[in-house]
N, C-alpha and C positions, 0 to 999 in steps of 0.2 A: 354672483356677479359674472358678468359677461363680459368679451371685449372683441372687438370688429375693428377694423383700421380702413382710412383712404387713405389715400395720398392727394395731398392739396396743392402742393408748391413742392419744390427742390429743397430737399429736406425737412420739410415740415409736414408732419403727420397728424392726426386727429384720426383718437382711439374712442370711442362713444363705452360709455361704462353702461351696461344695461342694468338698471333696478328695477326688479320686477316686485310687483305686488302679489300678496298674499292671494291666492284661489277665491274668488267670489261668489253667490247667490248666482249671477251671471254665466257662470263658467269660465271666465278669463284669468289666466294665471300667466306663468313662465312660458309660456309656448309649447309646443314640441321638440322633442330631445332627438335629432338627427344626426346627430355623432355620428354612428354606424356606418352611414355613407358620405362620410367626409376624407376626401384626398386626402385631408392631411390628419391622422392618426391623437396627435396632443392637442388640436384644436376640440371646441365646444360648439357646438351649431345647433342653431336653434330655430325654430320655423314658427311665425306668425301668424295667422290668419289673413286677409287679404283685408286693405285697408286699415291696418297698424299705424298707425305715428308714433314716432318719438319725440316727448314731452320733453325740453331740458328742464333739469330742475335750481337751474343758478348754479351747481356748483362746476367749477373747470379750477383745473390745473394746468399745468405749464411745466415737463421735466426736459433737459438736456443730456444726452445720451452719445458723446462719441460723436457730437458736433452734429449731429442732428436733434432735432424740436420737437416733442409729442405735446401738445393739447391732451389733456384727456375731460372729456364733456359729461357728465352723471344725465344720465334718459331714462325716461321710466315710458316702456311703451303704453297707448293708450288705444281706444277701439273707437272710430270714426261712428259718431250718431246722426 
């Protein structure tokens, strides 16, 4: 599992959960693991190919945290045909 954040509104956040599918025939899988040159050391980053989409797949959530709002949205990237 993965998680990325915007910022939408004044307080309200929307955190995309990435679900990645299993390696395919294809070759598409989790991405690239880019950690290594990430500013920020406890984060996870990850690099997709060019022309990725994020697929939602219905599931969201809704947590309140200290009087600000995250969404969290379940994406499962996909590969543009």
């Amino acid at each position: 599992m993965h998680w990325c954040s915007c910022l939408v509104a004044w307080l309200l956040v929307v955190l995309w959960e990435i679900r990645c599918s299993e390696e395919t025939s294809d070759g598409f899988h989790c991405g690239a693991d880019v950690s290594l040159l990430s500013q920020f050391p406890t984060e996870k980053e990850m690099l997709f190919p060019p022309l990725t989409y994020l697929k939602p797949d219905g599931d969201e959530k809704r947590v309140t945290i200290d009087g600000a709002t995250f969404i969290i949205i379940a994406v499962e990237p996909q590969i543009s045909s």
